[in-house]
Structure formats: C-alpha cells, structure tokens
N, C-alpha and C positions, 0 to 999 in steps of 0.2 A: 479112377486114378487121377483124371483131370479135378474133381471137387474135391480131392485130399491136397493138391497142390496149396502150397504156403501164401502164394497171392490173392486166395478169396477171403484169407482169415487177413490179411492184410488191407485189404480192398475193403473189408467192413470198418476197419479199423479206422480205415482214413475216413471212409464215410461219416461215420461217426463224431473226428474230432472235426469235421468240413461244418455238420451241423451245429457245432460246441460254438465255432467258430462265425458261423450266419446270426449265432443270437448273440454274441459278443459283440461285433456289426451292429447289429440292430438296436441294442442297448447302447453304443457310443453315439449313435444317431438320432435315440432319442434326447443322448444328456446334451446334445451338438444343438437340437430344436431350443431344447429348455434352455440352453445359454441364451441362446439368439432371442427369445420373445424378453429371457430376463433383458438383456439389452437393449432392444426394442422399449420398452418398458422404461427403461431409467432416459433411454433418450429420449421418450413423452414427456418425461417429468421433468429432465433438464431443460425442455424445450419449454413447456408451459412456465416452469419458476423463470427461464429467463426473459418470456414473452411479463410477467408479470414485475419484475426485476426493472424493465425498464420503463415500465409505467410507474413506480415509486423511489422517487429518488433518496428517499430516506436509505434505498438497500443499493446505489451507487458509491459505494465505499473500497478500500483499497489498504491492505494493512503493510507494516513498519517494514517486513522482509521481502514484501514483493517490493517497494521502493528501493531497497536495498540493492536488488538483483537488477533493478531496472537501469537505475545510476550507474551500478560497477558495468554495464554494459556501452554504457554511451557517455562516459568519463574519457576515456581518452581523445576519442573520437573530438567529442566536443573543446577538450583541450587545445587541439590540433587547431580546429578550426577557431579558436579564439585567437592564435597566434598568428593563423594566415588575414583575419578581416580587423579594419576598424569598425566605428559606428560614425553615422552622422546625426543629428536629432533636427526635424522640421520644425516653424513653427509651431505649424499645428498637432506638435504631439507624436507624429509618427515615423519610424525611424529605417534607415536603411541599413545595410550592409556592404561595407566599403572593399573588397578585395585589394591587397596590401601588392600582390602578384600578377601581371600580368598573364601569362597562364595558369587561372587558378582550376585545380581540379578538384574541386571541391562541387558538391551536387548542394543548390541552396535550399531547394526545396518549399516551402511556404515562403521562407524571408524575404523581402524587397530585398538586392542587393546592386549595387553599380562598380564599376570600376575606375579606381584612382582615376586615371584620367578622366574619369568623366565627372569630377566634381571641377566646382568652377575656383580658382584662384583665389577670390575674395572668401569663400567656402573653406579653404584648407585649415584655415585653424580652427574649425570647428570639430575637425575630428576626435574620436576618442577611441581610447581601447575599450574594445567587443568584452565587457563580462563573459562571466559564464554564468549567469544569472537564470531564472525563471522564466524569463522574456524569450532567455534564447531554447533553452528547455522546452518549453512548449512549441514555439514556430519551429523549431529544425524535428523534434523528435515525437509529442505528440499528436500537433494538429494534422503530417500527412497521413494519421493512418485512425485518424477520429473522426470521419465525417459520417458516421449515424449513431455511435457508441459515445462516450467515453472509455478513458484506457479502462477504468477502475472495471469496468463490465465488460469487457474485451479480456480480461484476466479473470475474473469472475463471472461470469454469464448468468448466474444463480441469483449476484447479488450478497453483500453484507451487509446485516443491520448497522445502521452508525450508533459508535459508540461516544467518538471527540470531533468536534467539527473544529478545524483546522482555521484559524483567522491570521495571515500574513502578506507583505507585500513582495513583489514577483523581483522588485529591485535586489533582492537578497539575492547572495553567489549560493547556487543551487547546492556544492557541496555543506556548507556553512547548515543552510535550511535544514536539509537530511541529518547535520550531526545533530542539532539541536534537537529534534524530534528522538531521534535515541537516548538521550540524555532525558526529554521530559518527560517518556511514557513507558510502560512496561514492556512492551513491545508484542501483546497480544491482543489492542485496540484496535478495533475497524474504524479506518482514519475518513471523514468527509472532506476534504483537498479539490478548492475548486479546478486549478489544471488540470485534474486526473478525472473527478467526474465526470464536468460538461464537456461534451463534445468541442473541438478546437479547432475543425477545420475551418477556413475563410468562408466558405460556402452559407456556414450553416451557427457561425461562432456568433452570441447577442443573442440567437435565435429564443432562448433562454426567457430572455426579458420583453419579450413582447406581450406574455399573458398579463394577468393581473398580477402584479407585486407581488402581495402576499401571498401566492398561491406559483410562484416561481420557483424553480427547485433548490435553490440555496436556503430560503424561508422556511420551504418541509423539513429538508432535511434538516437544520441548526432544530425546530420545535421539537423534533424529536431526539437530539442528542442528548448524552446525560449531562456533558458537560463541553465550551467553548474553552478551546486554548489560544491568544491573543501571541505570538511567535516574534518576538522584540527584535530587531538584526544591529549587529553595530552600531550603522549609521542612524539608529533611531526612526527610519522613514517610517513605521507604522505608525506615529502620530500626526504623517503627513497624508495618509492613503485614505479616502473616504467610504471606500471598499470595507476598511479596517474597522473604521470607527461604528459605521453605522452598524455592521454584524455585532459589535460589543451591545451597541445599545439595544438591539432589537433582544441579544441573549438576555440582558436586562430585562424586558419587559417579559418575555415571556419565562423568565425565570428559571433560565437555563444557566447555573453555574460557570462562571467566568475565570477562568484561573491566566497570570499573566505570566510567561515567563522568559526571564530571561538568561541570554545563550552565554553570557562570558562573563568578565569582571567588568564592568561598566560603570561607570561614573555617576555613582548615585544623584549627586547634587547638578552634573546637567539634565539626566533623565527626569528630573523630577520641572528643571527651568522649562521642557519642553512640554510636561504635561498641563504644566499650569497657562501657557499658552494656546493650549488644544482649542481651535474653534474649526465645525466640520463648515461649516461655511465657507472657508479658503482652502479648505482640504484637498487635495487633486486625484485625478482617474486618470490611468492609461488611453479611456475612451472618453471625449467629453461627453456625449451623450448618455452616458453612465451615470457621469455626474448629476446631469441637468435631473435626471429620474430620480436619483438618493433627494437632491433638493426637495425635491416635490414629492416623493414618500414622506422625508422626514415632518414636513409640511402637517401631513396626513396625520402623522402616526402619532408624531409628537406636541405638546402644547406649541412651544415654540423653541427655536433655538438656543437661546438664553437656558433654559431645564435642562435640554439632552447635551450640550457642552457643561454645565455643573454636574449634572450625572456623570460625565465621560471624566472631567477634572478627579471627582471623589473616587472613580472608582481605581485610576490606576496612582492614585496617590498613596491608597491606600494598599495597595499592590506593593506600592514602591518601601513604604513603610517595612514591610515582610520582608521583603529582598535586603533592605538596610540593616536588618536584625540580625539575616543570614550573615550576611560581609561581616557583622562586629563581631560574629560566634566564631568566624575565620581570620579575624583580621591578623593574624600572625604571619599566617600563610601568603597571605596576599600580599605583604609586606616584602616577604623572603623574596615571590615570584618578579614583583616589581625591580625589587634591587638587583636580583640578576639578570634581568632585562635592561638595565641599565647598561651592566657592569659589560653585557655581553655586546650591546652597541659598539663602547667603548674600548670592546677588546679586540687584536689583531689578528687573534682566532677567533675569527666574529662565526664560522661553519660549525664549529663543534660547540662552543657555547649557545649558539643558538639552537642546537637540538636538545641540550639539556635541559635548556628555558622551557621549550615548549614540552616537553617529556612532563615537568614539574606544571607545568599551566594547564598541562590536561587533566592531569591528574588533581587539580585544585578545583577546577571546572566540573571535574567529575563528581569531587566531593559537595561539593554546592549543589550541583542539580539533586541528591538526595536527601539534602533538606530544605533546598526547594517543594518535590514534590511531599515531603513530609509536612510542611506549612504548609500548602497547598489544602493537602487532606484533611490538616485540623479545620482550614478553612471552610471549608463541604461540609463538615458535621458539627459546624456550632455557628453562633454567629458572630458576628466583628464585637460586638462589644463584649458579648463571653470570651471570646479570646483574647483580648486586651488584658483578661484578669489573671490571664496565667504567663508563665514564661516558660518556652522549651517550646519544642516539634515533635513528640513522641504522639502522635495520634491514637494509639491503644489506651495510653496514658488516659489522651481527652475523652476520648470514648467511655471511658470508664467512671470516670469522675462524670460525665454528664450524665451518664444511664443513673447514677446514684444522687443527683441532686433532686428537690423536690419539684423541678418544676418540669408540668408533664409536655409541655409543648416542647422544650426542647428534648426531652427522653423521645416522645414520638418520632419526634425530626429524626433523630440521630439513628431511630431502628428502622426508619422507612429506607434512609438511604443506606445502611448496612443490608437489610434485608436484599433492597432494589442489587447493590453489588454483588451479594451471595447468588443471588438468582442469575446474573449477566454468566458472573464466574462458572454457577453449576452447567447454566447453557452451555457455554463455551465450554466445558471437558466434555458433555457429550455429545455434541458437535463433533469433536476432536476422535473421542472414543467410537461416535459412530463410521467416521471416517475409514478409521486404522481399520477397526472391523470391516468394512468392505472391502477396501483394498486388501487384505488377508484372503478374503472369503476369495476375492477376482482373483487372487496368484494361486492360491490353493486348485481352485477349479481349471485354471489354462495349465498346471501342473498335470492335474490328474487327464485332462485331456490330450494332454501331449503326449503322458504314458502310454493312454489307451491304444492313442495312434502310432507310437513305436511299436509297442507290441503286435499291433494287429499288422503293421507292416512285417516285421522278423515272420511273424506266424505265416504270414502268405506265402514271403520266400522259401520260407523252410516246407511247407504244402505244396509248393510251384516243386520244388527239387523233388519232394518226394513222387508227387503224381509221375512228373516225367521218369522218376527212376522206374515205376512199377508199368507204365507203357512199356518201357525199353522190357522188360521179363516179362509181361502178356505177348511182348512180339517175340521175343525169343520162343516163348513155349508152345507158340501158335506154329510157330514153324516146326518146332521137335515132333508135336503134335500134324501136320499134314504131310511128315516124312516115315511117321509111325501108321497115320493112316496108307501113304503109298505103298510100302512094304507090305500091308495087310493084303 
C-alpha cells in the first residue's frame, strides 16, 4: 500500500528533473569559465597592444569625435573660468593666472595663478583677458591627468595609427581650432595633435625632447603620416610659431604631403605679405629652450637658413595661390557675407542681424572648406605644375585624366596613393566591422548568460516549493502510517 502511494512516482519525478537541472548548472558554469579565460584573454592582448602602444608614438593618436566629446565636456567649465581670471605675461615668456575675485572658487590646477591684489601697481596695465586658448586647454584640463600617458592613449590604450599629423599654434581659441578640424577632415582620420599625444604634466612635460631629435616622438610620428595639415588661425600666428614652421619643413624633406589650410575668409593679400616675410630665425616658442634646439636642428638638418625660409616662402605661397582660386570661384558669396556684415554693424538690430550674418558665414565657410579639401586632393595626386594646366577641383576628374595621359611616372604616383587610400580605407571598415562584431558577439553572450541564470534561478524556486510541498505529504503519511501501524 505504502509503494503504490503517489509520492514515490513523484519523488522520482523530482529526482529526475533535480538531475536535468545539475547538468544545466554545470553547462552554465562551464559557458561562465569560457567567458572568463575569453576575457582574461582579450585583457592579455589589450594589455600587451597597450604596453606596445606606448613605445610607438606613431600609434599616439586620437580621432575628430573623441575631441569632440572631450571639448563639449569642458566648454563651459572653461568658459566660466575665462570670465572669473585675467592673464599677466613675464618677460621671460611665462604666464600667470590673475583671479578677477577675491573669493575665487575655482580649483587652478597646473596653472600659476596670483591674485589681483597681489600684482604690483606698475603691473596693472599689463593685464589681459584669459582666452580660452590651447594654453589654457592643456594647463587646466590635460596636463593634471597626463603624467605617464598622453590623453590620446588614456582613451585609446591600444593606440591608433596616424593618419594626419596636426601642425598649429596653441595661441588659437580652442573652440575655433576644433571647428576647423571638422570642416578640414572627413572625420574618420586618426588625428597626431601634440597636446593630446605627449604627456603634459609639469613633472614630466619637454621630457620628449631630450633624446635625440630625430628619433623624438613628433619626428616618428610626422614620418609615418600620410599627410601634414599646417591649421592657419585668424590671427595668422602660425607664421610666427617655430614649432610650425619647422614640422612643415621637416614634412618636406621627408616627403610627407603638406596641405595648408585655411579656417575662414581671410585676407588673401595680407596672408600672403606675412608669408613672404616668414624667416624661422625670429620665429618664437612658448619655451625658449625649444627654440634654441629647432635652431640647432634646423643647423643640422638643413643647408642653411636662407634654403628652409625659401622652401617655407614657396611652399605656402603656393598654398595661398589655391585658396585665392577658391575665394574667386566664391567671390559672390563672399561679397553678399561682407556686405551684411556691414550692414549689420550699422543696424540697431545689431542681435538678430548678426545671427543671420553668421548663419550665412558658416555656411559660406562650410562651402569653401569642400573645395578646399577638393584642391587639396588634386594636389596629392599630381604635381604643382600638372595642376597649373588644368582648372576646376573635381579630383576624380584629375584622376582620370592623369591615369590616361602618357606619362608613366605620374600614372604610378597617382595609383600608389589611390591604392595606399583604398587600403587605409578597407583597414578602417574592418577595424570598424571587427569591432561591431565583437561587441554583438559580448551582448549576445551576457544575454544568454543572464537567461541561463534566470531560469536556473525560477527553476530552483519552483524545486525549493516543490520539495518542501512533498516533505509536508511524506510527513503526513508517515504519520497516517504509524496510526495504522498502532491500530494493528
């Protein structure tokens, strides 16, 4: 009677899915290993690519959208604090930070900074308003948190190959800098930007330049870009910065494609009075001891002075030539923007004409930089005097007409660096494609792991209620059973 009772066919029952349930366990715990060594595994290889990452600075790079994200985070901030400091400037080149407030709560961080009162009376008119420049960019936001990286590897740790090595001066207002860069590049180049590279803390900031020269990380990485972009600001100081000049000339020598460009409508005929003046000989450095080393490279490098200022003369003259062709292709435009820029000085609704101004000026800016970078590109794939013979910026154009002429050295040129771009390009989608693919495969598998583990959790609970419901009926019947035996 007791082995026909409903609980031993139930009690097998449970047994049963108990051990369904043990190998279900054991199978989540072995897919739980295999996650973990897979992980273990990729954090080898992220560890070794970024132990190797920072022994070549060619792979210290940094692209258009992480700049992007980095600025929109420390744009107001920096605003702010432009508005609470002046500046003062030393003689000798180095600059403070003048607190405007007497309780200033502002954290300075890197910067020298003193407080109004504590400049001296003869000192007062030397003040100035605090940009929001490069200068300050780096001292307040990257150098306290670069003293063994660079940002660009602090975001990267893997490293990017460079593709455009960045040549501008820090005097530039950092948002200005950022537009321009949008406006010159597609926005899927790994950018070489010396703030963002070299490390910037004071500790460790020059640290750079004490090997030998040419074997300095600015040197590698520029030799291995495909191409130098020379970053022109407003005020023209890039033909004052020797920083500037000399990275042009050294892309020169080693034949690293130079493209110049410029960020706004700009005064063709004074850009050109300050290139014809360009001697790097008076040219200045943030650091003078900078300086003193360009000197004495350029010494090295170059015959003499006299050569690398005619070099530097021809090359952005003929930069400037390009840009002058662009403006007359627009000159309608340019016409229209100026005159409402007048009009809007001169108007009492000086607020709302001036957003229209500038709505029209970006948009004219925007038109230019795309055939900017369209002459740019004919530029890369022919040389200056074959392009001299044609007119227009359609690059597919010149491509094609030069694969078709007889002469094989320019047809080779032209398919080396086609080729050389199709291969960056193909790199870079499966880069891109290997990416997506992993991060699918990682959601996919924390998916199905999660499942496994819900379910296994439901399944226990619902086992736990069951077991306890079939003790409470073995105790029941245990007892029916020793009442059946008393009676007996």
């Amino acid at each position: 009677w007791i082995r026909g009772l409903p609980c031993h066919t139930y009690g097998k029952e449970l047994q049963q899915k108990l051990r369904v349930t043990e190998k279900q366990v054991l199978e989540l715990q072995e897919l739980i290993k295999a996650k973990a060594r897979h992980a273990a595994a990729e954090a080898q290889r992220a560890a070794e690519l970024s132990e190797a990452a920072a022994e070549t600075p060619a792979m210290w790079c940094i692209t258009l959208e992480q700049l992007k994200d980095f600025h929109g985070g420390i744009q107001e901030d920096m605003r702010r604090y432009c508005e609470a400091h002046d500046i003062i400037r030393s003689s000798d080149g180095s600059r403070r930070h003048v607190c405007t407030s007497v309780a200033c709560g502002f954290d300075h961080k890197d910067a020298g900074h003193v407080a109004r009162s504590g400049i001296a009376q003869s000192d007062q008119g030397k003040l100035q308003f605090l940009p929001a420049n490069m200068h300050l960019l780096v001292e307040r936001y990257i150098a306290p948190i670069t003293d063994q990286k660079g940002y660009a590897l602090l975001k990267n740790p893997g490293g990017r190959k460079v593709d455009v090595f960045i040549s501008h001066t820090w005097n530039e207002p950092a948002h200005n800098f950022l537009t321009s860069l949008e406006h010159a590049l597609e926005g899927t180049e790994n950018l070489w930007i010396s703030a963002f590279a070299l490390p910037q803390h004071t500790s460790v900031r020059g640290a750079h330049l004490e090997t030998e020269f040419m074997k300095s990380p600015f040197v590698q990485a520029l030799r291995s870009a495909t191409m130098c972009i020379v970053m022109l600001d407003g005020a023209l100081d890039v033909f004052q910065r020797a920083w500037c000049g000399f990275e042009v000339a050294l892309a020169g020598q080693m034949d690293v494609p130079v493209m110049t460009w410029f960020p706004e409508i700009l005064d063709v005929e004074g850009c050109r009075a300050k290139a014809e003046r360009l001697d790097i000989r008076f040219m200045q450095c943030s650091a003078g001891e900078d300086l003193t080393r360009i000197k004495l490279e350029v010494g090295i490098q170059f015959a003499d002075f006299t050569d690398l200022n005619n070099h530097l003369r021809e090359l952005f003259a003929e930069r400037l030539d390009v840009y002058a062709k662009v403006l007359r292709r627009n000159a309608e435009q340019v016409r229209k923007v100026q005159e409402l820029e007048r009009r809007a000085k001169s108007s009492k609704n000086q607020g709302d004409r001036m957003q229209e101004v500038t709505a029209r000026r970006m948009s004219l800016i925007r038109r230019l930089a795309v055939e900017q970078r369209a002459a740019a590109t004919r530029g890369l794939l022919v040389s200056e005097k074959e392009a001299e013979r044609h007119d227009g910026y359609d690059a597919e154009r010149q491509v094609s007409r030069a694969l078709h002429r007889t002469d094989p050295a320019l047809a080779s040129l032209v398919q080396a660096v086609i080729k050389k771009r199709a291969d960056a390009a193909q790199e870079a989608e499966l880069r891109l494609k290997t990416d997506d693919a992993s991060r699918s495969l990682e959601k996919k598998l924390a998916e199905v792991v999660e499942a496994k583990a819900n379910d296994l959790q439901r399944l226990y609970t619902i086992r736990g209620n069951d077991l306890e419901e079939l003790r409470g009926r073995v105790a029941f019947l245990e007892a029916q059973l020793e009442g059946v035996q008393a009676k007996r």
